[in-house]
C-alpha positions in Angstrom: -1.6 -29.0 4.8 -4.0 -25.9 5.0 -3.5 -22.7 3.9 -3.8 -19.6 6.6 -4.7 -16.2 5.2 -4.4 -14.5 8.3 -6.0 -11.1 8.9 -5.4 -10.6 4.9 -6.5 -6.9 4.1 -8.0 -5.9 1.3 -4.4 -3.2 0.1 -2.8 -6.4 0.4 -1.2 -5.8 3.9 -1.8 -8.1 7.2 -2.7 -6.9 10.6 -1.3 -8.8 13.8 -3.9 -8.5 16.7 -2.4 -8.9 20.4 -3.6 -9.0 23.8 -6.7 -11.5 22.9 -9.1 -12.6 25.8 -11.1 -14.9 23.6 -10.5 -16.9 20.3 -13.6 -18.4 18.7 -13.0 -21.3 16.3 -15.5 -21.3 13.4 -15.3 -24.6 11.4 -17.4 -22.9 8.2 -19.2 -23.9 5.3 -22.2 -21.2 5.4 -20.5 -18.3 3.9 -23.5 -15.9 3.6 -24.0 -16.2 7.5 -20.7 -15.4 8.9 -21.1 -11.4 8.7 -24.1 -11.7 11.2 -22.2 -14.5 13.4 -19.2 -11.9 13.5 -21.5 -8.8 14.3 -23.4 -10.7 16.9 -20.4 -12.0 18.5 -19.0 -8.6 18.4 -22.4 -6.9 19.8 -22.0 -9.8 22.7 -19.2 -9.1 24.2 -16.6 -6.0 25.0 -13.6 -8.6 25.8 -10.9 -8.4 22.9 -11.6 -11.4 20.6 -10.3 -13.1 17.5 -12.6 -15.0 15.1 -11.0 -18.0 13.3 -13.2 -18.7 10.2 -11.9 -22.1 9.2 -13.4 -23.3 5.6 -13.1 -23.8 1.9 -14.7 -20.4 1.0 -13.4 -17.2 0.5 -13.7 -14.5 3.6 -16.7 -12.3 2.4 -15.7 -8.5 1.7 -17.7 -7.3 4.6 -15.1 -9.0 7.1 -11.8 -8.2 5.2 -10.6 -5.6 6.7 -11.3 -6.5 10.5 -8.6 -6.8 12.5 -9.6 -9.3 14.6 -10.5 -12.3 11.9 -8.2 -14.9 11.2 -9.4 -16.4 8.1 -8.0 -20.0 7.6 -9.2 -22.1 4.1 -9.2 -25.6 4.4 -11.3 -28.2 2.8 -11.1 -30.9 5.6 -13.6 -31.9 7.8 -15.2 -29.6 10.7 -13.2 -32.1 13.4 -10.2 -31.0 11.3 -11.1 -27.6 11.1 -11.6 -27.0 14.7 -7.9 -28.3 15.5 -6.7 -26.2 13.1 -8.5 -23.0 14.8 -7.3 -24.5 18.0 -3.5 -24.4 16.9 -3.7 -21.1 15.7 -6.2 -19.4 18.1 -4.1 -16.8 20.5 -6.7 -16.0 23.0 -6.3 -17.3 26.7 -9.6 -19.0 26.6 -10.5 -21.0 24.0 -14.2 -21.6 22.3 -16.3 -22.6 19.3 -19.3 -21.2 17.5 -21.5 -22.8 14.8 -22.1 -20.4 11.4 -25.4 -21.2 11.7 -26.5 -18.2 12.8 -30.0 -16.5 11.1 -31.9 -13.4 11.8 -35.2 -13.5 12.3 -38.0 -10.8 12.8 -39.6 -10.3 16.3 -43.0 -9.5 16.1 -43.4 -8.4 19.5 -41.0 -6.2 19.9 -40.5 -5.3 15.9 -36.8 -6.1 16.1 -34.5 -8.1 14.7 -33.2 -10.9 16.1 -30.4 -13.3 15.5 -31.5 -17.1 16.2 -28.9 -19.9 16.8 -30.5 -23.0 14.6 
């Protein structure tokens, strides 16, 4: 069985998020990318979406207190975890996203840029 910390705050509290348009499923093992997958994501889109991290790390800090991660450990496999992100996801459509996400520099226009690897 998995655990399912979801939404845990940092005062110890939990937030229920409603009315979601979109769940993304993140079956996660890169822990020190998922702040830039969550602000690009966010960034992207102005549709109400929850963000199921799914993985055997601990939710960093810098996403603890949004209120629209549900932050799921499990040390199964990503197949695994993206059922588990499918049973819990709320949203009336349904999608995935790699933590693979990177920023990079753009020389051109001296920006930075988040690259999908």
């Amino acid at each position: 069985m998995y655990e399912c910390d979801l939404n845990y705050t940092n005062n110890g509290g939990y937030k229920l998020m409603t009315n979601v348009d979109i769940s993304i499923i993140v079956p996660a093992i890169r822990k020190d990318r998922w702040v830039d997958l969550y602000n690009s994501i966010f960034l992207s889109t102005k549709r109400n979406f929850e963000l199921i991290i799914i993985g055997p790390y601990p939710l960093p800090d810098e996403l603890s207190d949004k209120s629209n991660i549900k932050y799921i450990q499990d040390y199964g496999n990503p197949n695994r975890a993206a059922q588990i992100g499918a049973i819990e996801a709320k949203g009336k459509f349904l999608t995935w996203a790699p933590d693979v996400w990177e920023r990079r520099f753009n020389l051109d226009t001296k920006e930075e840029v988040v690259y999908n690897e």
